[in-house]
Backbone bond lengths (Angstrom), bond angles and torsions (degrees), N, CA, C in turn:
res aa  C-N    CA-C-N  psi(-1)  N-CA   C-N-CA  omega(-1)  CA-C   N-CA-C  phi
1 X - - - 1.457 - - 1.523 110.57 -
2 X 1.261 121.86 151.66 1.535 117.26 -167.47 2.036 97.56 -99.13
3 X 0.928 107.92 -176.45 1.721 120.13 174.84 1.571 110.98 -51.36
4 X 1.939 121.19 -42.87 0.644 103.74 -148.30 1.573 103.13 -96.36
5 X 1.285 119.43 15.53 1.681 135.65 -179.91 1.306 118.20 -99.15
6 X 1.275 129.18 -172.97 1.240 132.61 -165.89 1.686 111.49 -83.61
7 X 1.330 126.40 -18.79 1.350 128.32 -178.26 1.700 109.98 -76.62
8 X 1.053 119.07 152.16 1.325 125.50 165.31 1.205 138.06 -87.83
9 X 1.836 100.79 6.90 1.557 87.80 -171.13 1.931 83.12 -151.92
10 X 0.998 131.09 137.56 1.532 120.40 177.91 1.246 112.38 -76.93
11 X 1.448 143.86 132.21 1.235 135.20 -154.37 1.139 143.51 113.04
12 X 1.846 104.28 -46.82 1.272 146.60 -161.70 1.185 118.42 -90.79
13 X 1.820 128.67 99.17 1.064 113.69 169.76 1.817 118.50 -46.40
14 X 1.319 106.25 161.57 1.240 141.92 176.70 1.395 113.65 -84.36
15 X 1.028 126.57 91.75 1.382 127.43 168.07 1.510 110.18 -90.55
16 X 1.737 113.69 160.74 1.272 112.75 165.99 1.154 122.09 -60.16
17 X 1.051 130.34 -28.00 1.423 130.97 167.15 1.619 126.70 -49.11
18 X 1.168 107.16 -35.46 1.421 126.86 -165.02 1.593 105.08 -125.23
19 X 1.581 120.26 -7.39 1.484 110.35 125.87 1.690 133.46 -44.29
20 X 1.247 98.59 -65.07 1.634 113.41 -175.38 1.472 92.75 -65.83
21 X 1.011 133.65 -44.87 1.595 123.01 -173.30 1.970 109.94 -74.21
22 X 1.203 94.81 -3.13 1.826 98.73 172.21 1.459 122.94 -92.27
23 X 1.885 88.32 -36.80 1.920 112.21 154.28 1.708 109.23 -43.12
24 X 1.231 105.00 -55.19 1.420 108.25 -146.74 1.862 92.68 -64.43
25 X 1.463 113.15 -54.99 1.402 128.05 -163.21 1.861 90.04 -60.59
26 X 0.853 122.00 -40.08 1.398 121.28 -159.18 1.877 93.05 -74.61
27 X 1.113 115.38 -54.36 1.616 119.77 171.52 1.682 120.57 -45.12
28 X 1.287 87.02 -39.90 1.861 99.53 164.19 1.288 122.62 -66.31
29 X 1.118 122.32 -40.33 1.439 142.60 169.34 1.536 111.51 -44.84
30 X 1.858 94.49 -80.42 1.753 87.56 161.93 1.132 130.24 -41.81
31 X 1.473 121.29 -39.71 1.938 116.91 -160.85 1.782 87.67 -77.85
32 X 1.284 121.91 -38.12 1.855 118.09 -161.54 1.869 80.07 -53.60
33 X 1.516 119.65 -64.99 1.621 119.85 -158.23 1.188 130.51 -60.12
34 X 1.982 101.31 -5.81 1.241 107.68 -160.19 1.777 85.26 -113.82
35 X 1.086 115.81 -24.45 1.613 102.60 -167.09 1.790 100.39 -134.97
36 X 1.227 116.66 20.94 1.422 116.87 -165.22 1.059 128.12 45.70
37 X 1.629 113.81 165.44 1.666 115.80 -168.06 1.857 115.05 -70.76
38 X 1.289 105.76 125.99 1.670 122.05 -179.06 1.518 111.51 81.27
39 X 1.029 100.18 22.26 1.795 84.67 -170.02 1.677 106.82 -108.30
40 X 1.387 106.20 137.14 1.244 107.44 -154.81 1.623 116.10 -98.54
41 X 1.232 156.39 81.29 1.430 148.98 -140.62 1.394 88.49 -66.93
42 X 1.555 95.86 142.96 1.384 112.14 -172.71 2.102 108.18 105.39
43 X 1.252 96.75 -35.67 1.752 89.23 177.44 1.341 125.06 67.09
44 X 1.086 126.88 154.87 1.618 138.45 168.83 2.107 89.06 -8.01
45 X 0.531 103.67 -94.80 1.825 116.58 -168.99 1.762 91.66 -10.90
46 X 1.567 137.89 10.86 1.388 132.43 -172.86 1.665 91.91 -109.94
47 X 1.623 122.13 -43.81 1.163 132.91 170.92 1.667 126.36 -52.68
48 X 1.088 109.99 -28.71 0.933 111.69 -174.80 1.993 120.94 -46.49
49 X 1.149 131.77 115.31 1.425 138.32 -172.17 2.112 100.90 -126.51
50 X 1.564 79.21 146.23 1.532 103.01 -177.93 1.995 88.55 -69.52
51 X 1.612 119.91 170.30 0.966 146.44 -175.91 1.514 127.37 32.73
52 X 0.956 138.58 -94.48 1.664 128.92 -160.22 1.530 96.78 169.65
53 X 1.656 89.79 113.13 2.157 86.19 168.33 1.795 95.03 -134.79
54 X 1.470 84.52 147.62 1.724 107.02 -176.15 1.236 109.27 -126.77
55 X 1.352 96.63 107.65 2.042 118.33 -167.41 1.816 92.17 -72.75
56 X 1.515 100.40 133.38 1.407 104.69 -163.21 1.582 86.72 -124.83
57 X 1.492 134.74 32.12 1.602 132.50 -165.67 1.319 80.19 -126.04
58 X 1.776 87.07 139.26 1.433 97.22 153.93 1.596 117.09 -127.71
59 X 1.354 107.12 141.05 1.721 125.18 -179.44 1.977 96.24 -2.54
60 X 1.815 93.70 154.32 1.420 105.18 164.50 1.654 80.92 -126.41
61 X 1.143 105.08 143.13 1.714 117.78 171.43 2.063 108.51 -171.20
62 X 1.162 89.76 136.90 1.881 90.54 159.01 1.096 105.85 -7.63
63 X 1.439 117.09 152.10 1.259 119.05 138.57 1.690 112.28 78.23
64 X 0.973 116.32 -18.88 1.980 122.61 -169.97 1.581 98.69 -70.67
65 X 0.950 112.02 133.31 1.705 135.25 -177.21 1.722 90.49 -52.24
66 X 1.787 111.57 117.90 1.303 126.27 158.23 1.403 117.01 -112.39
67 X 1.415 128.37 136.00 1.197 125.11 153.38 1.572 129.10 -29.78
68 X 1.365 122.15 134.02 1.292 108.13 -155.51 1.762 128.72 -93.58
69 X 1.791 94.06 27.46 1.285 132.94 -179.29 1.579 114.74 -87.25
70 X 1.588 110.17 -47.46 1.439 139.20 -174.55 1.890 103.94 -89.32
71 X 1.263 98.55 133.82 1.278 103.99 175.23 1.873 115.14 -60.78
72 X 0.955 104.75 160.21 2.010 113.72 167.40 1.916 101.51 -61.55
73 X 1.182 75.18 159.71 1.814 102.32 -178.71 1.867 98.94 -91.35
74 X 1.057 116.40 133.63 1.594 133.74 162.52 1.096 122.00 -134.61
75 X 1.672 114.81 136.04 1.621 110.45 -173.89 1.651 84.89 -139.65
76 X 1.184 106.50 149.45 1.562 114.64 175.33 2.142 105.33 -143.92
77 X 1.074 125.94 179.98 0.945 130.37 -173.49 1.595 96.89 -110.61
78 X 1.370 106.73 126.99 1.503 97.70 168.31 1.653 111.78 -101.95
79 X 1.099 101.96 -31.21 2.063 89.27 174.33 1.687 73.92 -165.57
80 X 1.794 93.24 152.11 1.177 99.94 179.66 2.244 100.35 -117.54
81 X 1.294 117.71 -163.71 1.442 108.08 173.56 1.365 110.49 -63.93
82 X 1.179 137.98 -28.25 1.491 118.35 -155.64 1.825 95.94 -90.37
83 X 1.539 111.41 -52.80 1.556 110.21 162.30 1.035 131.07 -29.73
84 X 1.252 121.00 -59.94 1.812 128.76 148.01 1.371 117.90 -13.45
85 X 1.262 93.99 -65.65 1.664 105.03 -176.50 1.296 123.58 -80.75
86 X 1.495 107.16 -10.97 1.873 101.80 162.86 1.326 112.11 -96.26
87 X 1.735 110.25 -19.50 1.463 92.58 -171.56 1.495 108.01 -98.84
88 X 1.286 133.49 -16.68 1.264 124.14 170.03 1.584 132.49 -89.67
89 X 1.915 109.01 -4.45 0.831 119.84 176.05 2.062 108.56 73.17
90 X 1.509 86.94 50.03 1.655 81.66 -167.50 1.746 101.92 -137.40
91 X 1.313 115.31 148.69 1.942 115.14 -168.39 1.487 84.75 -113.20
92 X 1.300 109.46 53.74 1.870 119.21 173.07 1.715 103.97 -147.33
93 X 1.235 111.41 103.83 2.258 102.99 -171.78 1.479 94.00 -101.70
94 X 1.349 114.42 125.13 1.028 121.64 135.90 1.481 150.19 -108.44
95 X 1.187 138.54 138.15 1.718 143.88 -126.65 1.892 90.13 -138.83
96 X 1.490 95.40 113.19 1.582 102.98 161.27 1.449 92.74 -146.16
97 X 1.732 99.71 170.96 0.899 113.98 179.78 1.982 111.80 -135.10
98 X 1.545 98.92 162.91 1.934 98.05 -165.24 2.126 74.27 -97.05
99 X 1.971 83.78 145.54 1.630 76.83 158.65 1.852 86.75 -151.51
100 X 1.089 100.05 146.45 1.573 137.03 169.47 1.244 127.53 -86.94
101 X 1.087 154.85 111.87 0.914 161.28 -169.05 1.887 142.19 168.94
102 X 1.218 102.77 151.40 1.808 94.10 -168.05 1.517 116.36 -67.72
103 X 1.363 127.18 166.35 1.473 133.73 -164.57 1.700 97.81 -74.02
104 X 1.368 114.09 -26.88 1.223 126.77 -178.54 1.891 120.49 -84.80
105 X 1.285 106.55 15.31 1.507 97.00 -171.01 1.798 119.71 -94.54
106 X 1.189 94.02 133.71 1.492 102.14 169.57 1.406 91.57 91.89
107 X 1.647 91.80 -163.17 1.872 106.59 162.54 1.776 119.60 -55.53
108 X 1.312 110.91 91.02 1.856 105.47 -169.73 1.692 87.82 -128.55
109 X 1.530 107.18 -161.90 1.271 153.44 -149.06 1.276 109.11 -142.21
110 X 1.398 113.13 135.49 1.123 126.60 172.45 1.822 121.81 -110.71
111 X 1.458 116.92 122.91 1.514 109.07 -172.65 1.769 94.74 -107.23
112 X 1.208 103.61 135.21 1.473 128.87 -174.27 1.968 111.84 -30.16
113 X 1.122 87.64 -25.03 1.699 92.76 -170.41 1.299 96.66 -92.11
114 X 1.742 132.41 2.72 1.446 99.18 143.24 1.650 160.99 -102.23
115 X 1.137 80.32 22.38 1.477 124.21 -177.88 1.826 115.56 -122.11
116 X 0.954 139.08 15.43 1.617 131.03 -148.88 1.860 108.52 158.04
117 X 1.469 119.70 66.44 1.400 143.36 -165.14 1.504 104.70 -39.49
118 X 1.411 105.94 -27.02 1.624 109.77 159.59 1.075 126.17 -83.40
119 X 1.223 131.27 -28.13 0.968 132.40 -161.63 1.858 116.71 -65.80
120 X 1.376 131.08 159.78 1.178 131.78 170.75 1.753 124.59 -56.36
121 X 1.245 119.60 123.66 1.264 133.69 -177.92 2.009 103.50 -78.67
122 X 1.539 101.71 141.94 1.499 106.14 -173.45 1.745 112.92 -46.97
123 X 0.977 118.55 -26.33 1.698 117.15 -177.49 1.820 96.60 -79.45
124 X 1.299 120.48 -9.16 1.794 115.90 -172.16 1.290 101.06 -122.27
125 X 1.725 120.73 -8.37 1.493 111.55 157.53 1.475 141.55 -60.73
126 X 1.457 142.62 132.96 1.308 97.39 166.12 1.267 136.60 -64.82
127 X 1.134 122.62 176.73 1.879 126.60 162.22 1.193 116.86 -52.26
128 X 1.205 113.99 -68.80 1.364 137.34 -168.08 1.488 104.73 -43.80
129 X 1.089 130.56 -19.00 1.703 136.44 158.47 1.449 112.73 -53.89
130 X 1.015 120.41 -22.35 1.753 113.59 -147.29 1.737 85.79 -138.58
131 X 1.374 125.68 4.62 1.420 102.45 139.36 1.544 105.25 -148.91
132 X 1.723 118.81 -158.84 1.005 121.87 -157.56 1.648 148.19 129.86
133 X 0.813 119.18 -170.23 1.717 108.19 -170.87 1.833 82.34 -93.29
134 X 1.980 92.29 151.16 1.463 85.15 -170.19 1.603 89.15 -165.10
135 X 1.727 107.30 160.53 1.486 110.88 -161.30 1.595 86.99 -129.68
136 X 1.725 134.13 148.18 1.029 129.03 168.80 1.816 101.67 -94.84
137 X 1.375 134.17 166.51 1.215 127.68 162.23 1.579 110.97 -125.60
138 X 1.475 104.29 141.61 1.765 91.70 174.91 1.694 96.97 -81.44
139 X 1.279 124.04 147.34 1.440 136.86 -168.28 1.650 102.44 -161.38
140 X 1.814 105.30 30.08 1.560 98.06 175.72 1.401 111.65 -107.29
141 X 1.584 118.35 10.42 1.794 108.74 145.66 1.282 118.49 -40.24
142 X 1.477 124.02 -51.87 1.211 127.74 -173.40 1.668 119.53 -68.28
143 X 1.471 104.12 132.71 1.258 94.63 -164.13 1.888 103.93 -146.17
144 X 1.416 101.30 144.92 1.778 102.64 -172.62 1.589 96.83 -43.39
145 X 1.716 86.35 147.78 1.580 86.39 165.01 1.723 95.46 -149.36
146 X 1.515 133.49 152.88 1.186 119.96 165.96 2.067 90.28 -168.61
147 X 1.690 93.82 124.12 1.417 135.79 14.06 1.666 102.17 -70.44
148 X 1.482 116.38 160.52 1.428 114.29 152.29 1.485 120.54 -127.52
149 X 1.194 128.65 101.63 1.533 121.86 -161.48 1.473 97.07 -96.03
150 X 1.377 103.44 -25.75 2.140 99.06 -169.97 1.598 116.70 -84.90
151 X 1.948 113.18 4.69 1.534 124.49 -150.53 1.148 107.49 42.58
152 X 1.339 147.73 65.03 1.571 144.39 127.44 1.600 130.27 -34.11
153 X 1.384 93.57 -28.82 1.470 102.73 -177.38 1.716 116.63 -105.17
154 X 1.283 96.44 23.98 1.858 104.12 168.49 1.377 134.69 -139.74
155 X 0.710 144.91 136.37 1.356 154.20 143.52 0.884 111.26 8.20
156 X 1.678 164.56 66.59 1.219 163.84 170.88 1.583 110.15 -84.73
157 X 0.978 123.44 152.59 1.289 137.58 -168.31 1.601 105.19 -56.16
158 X 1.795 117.87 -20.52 1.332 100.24 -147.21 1.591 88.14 -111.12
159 X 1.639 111.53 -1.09 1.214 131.61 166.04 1.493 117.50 -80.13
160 X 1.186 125.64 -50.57 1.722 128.58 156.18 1.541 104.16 -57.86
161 X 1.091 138.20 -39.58 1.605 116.06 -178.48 1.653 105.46 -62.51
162 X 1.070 102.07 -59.21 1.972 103.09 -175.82 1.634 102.47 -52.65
163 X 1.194 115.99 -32.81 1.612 99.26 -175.81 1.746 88.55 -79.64
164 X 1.067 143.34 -44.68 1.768 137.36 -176.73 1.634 92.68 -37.13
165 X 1.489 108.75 -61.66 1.259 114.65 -151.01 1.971 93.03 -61.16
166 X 1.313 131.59 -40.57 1.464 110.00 176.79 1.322 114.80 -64.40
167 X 1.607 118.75 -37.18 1.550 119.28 -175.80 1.112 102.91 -48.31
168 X 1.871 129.80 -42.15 1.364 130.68 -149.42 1.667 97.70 -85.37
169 X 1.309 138.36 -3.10 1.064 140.19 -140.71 2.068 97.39 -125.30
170 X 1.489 90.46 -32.81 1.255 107.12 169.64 1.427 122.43 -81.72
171 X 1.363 106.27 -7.54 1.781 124.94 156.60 1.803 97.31 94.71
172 X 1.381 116.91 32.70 1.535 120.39 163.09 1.578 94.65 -135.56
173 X 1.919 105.12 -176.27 0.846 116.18 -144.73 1.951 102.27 -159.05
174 X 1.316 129.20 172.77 1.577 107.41 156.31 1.056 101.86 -107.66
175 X 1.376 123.94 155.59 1.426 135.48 165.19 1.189 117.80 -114.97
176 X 1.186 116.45 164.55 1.827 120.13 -171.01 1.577 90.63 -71.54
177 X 1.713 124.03 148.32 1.409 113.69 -174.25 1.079 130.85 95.64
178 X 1.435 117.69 -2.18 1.510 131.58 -159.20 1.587 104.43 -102.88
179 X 0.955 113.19 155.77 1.528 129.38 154.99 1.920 107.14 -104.23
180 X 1.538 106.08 129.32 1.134 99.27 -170.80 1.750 96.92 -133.84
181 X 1.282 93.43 104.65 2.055 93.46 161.30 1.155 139.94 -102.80
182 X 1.278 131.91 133.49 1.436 146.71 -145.80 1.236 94.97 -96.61
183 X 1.574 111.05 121.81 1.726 118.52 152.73 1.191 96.38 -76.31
184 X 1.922 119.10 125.31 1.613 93.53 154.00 1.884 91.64 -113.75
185 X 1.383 130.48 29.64 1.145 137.70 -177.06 1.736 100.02 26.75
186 X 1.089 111.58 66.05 1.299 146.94 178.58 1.698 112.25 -119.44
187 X 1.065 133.19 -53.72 1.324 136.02 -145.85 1.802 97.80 -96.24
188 X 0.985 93.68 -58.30 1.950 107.31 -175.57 1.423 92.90 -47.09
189 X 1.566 132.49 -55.40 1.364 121.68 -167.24 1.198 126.62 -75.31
190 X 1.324 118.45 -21.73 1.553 135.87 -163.65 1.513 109.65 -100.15
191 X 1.514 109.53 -44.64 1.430 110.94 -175.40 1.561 112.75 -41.46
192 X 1.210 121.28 167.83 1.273 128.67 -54.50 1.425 130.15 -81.58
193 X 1.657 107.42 39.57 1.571 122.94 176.77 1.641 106.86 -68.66
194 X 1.262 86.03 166.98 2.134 85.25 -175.76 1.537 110.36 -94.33
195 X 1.732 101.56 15.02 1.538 109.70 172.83 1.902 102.61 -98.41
196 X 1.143 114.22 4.97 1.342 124.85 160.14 1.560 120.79 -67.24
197 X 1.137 120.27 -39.82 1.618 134.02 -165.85 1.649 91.90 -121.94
198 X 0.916 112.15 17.86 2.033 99.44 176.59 1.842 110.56 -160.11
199 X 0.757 106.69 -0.97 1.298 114.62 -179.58 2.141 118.36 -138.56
200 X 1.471 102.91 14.04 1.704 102.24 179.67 1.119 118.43 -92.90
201 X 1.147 105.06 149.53 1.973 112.29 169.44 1.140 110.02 -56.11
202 X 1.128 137.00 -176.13 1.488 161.91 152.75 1.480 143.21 -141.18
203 X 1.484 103.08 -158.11 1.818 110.13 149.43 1.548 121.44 -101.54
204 X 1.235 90.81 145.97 1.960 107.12 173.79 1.832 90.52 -74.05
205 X 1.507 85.33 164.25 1.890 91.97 155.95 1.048 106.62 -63.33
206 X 1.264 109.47 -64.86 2.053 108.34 -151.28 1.671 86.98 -71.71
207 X 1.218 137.93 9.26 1.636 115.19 171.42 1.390 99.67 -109.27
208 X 1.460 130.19 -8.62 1.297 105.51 143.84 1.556 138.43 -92.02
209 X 1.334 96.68 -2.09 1.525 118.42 176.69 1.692 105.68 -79.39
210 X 1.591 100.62 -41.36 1.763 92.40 170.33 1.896 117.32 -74.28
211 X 1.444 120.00 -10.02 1.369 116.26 -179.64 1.432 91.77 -91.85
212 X 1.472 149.21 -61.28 0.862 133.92 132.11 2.050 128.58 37.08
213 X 1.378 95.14 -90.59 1.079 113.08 161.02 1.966 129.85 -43.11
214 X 0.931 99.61 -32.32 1.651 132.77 -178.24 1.421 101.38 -93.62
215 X 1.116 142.43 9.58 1.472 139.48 179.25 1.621 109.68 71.04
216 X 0.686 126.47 33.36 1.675 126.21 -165.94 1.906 92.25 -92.10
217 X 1.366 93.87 118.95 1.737 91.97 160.50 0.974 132.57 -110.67
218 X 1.652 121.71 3.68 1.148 113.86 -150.04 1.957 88.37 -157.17
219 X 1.343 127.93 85.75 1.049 137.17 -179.37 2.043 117.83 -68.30
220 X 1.284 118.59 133.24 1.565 105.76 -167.97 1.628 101.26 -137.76
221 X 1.323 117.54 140.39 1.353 113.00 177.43 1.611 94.99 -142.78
222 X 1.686 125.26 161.20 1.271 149.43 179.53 1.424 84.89 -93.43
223 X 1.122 148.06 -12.98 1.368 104.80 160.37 1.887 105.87 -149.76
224 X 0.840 127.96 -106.44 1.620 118.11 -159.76 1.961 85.01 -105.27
225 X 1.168 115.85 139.30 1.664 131.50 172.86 1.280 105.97 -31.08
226 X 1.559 100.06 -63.64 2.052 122.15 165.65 0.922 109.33 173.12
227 X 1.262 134.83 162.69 1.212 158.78 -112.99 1.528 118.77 -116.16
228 X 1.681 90.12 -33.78 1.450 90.10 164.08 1.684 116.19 -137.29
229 X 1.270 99.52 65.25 1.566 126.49 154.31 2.296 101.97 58.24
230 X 1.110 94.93 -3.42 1.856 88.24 179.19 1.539 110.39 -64.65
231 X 1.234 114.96 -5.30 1.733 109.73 -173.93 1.602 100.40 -96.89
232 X 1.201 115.56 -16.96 1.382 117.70 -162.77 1.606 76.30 -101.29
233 X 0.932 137.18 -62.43 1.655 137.94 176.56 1.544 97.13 -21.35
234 X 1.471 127.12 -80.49 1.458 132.75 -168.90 1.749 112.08 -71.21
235 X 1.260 107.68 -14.01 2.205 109.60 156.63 1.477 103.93 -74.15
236 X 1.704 125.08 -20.53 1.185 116.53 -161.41 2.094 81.71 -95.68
237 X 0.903 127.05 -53.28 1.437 129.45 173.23 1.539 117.00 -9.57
238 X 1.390 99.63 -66.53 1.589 135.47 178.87 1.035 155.21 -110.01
239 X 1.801 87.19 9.34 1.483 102.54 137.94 1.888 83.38 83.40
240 X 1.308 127.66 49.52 1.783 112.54 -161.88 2.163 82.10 -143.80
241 X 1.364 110.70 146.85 1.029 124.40 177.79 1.635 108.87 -106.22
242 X 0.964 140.33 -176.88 1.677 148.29 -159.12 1.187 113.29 167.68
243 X 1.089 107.79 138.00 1.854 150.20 -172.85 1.735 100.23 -91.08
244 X 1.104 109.22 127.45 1.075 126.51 156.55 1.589 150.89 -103.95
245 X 1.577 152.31 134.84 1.001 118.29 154.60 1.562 97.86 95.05
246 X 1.236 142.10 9.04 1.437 156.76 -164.60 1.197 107.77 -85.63
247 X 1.660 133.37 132.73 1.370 132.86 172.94 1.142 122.12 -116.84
248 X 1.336 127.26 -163.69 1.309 110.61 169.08 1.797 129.53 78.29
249 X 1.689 96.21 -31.89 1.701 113.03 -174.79 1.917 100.88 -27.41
250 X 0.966 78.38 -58.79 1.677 89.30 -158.67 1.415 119.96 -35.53
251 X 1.557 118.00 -7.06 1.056 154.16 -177.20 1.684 107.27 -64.63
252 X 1.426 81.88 -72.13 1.792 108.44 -166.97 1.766 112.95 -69.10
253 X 1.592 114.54 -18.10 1.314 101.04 -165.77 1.258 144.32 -55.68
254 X 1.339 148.75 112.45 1.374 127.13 -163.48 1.583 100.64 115.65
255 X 1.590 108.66 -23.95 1.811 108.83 -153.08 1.879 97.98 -101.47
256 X 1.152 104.76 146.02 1.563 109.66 149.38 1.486 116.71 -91.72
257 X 1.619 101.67 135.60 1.428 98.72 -174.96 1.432 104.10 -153.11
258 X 1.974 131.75 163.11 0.893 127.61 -178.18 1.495 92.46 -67.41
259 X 1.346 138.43 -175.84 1.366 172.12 126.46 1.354 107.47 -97.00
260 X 1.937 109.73 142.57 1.092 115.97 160.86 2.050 112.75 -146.58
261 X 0.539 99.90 109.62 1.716 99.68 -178.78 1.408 119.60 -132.91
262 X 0.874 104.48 53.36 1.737 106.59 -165.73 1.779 97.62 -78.98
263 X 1.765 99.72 146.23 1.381 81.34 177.77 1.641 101.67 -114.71
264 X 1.620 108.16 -165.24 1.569 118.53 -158.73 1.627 83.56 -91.30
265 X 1.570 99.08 130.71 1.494 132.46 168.42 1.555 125.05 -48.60
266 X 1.441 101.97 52.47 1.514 118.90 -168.61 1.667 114.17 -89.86
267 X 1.427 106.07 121.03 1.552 114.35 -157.79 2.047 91.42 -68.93
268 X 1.107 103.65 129.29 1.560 108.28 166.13 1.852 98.23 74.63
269 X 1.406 116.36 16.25 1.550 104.83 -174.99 1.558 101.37 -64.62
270 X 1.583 115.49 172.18 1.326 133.83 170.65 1.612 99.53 -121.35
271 X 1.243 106.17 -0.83 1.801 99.79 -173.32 1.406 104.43 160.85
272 X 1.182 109.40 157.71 1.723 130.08 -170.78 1.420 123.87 -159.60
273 X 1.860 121.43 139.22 0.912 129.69 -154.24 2.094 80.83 -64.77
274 X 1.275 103.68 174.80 1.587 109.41 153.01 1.530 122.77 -142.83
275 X 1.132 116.92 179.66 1.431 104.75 175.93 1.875 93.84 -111.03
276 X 1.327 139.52 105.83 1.261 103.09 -157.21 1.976 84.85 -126.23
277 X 1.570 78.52 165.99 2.133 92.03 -160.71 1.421 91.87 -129.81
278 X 1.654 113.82 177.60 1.112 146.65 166.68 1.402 123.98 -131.60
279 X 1.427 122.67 92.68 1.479 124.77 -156.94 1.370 104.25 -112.86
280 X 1.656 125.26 103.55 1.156 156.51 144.04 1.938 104.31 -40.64
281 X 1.166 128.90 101.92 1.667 121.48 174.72 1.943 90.54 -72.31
282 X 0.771 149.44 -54.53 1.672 150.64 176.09 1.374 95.36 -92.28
283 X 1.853 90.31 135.47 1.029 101.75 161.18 1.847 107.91 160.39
């Protein structure tokens, strides 16, 4: 059968199978002409969801500021609709695209084995790490500094207590179990200059060794942990995973909220992009 008939492939017998699947495309066809492409009968009023979520991802695209450890981002087109349709001989286009890129890009997750050669790889982690009940902290006293001989520009323990002490004031608290992410209102301003990935504050050791201490499993920052890998040093200590690259914080501070960042189920991964949220049940 040629392109412009009911078969999908020129050449190709016709099976029943791929009858009904010529039905189906042809039914699609009508509904795209009759109601245009994506549009869903019924309208916005299908979206509608109970409570409040705050998308904490930011874009993967060309060009986006990577650590200079992690390879560059690449996206290319691998066949678009009209290619589709010449090369398979089919009145159905489909459009994807190839993308490239490190386990570490953008807003992701970190699985223990990249930091700690023993440690567990994301397919041998549990889940339950990468979401959860979770506290934001303001941590934007802290601010880059270089040279810095006194750590000004980290997270020190005596810097997470004063931000506890506002959370506690805001009528929450951390609990053992928590996922805890750091505003250092760092990330929102800087993105996407290359003083984002080379010039940010962070965590000290002992300030992740003191969250740590507090049951914290799941460490989160708006922009890179730090800069020169000692926070990932003290996750490798204690056995604790961390979020990266997170926006939006500034949102959450003060608030208890679900967390969700789960990453993509990559056999032997060290890390994965995520799509990661902030889910308010009221709101």
């Amino acid at each position: 059968m040629n392109a412009g008939g009911s078969g999908l492939r020129e050449g190709r017998p016709v099976s029943s199978e791929s009858s009904i699947a010529t039905a189906s495309q042809e039914r699609a066809l009508q509904a795209e002409s009759a109601h245009g492409p994506s549009k869903v009968p019924g309208g916005r009023d299908l979206l509608k969801r109970r409570g409040q979520l705050v998308d904490l991802t930011r874009p993967v695209y060309e060009e986006m500021p990577m650590w200079f450890g992690h390879q560059k981002t690449y996206i290319s087109v691998n066949q678009d609709h009209e290619e589709f349709k010449k090369f398979w001989g089919s009145n159905i286009g489909v459009y994807a695209r190839h993308l490239a890129t490190s386990e570490h890009c953008d807003t992701h997750t970190n699985a223990i084995i990249e930091y700690d050669p023993d440690g567990p790889a994301l397919d041998e982690t549990p889940r339950e790490l990468y979401y959860g009940s979770a506290v934001s902290l303001d941590l934007s006293e802290v601010e880059f500094c270089d040279p810095d001989p006194a750590g000004q520009g980290y997270a020190t323990p005596e810097v997470i207590k004063r931000a506890e002490e506002k959370l506690g004031k805001a009528g929450q608290e951390i609990r053992a179990g928590d996922i805890v992410l750091g505003w250092f209102d760092y990330g929102d301003r800087h993105f996407p200059s290359r003083e984002f990935v080379t010039q940010c504050s962070g965590y000290s050791f002992d300030g992740v060794e003191y969250l740590a201490s507090r049951g914290v499993v799941n460490v989160g920052t708006d922009n890179l942990l730090n800069d020169e890998c000692s926070a990932h040093m003290a996750c490798k200590a204690f056995g604790l995973v961390n979020t990266e690259r997170l926006t939006n914080l500034g949102q959450l501070v003060g608030k208890r909220f679900d967390f969700f960042g789960l990453p993509v189920s990559i056999t032997g991964g060290t890390g994965s992009p995520i799509r990661a949220v902030a889910w308010f049940s009221e709101g």
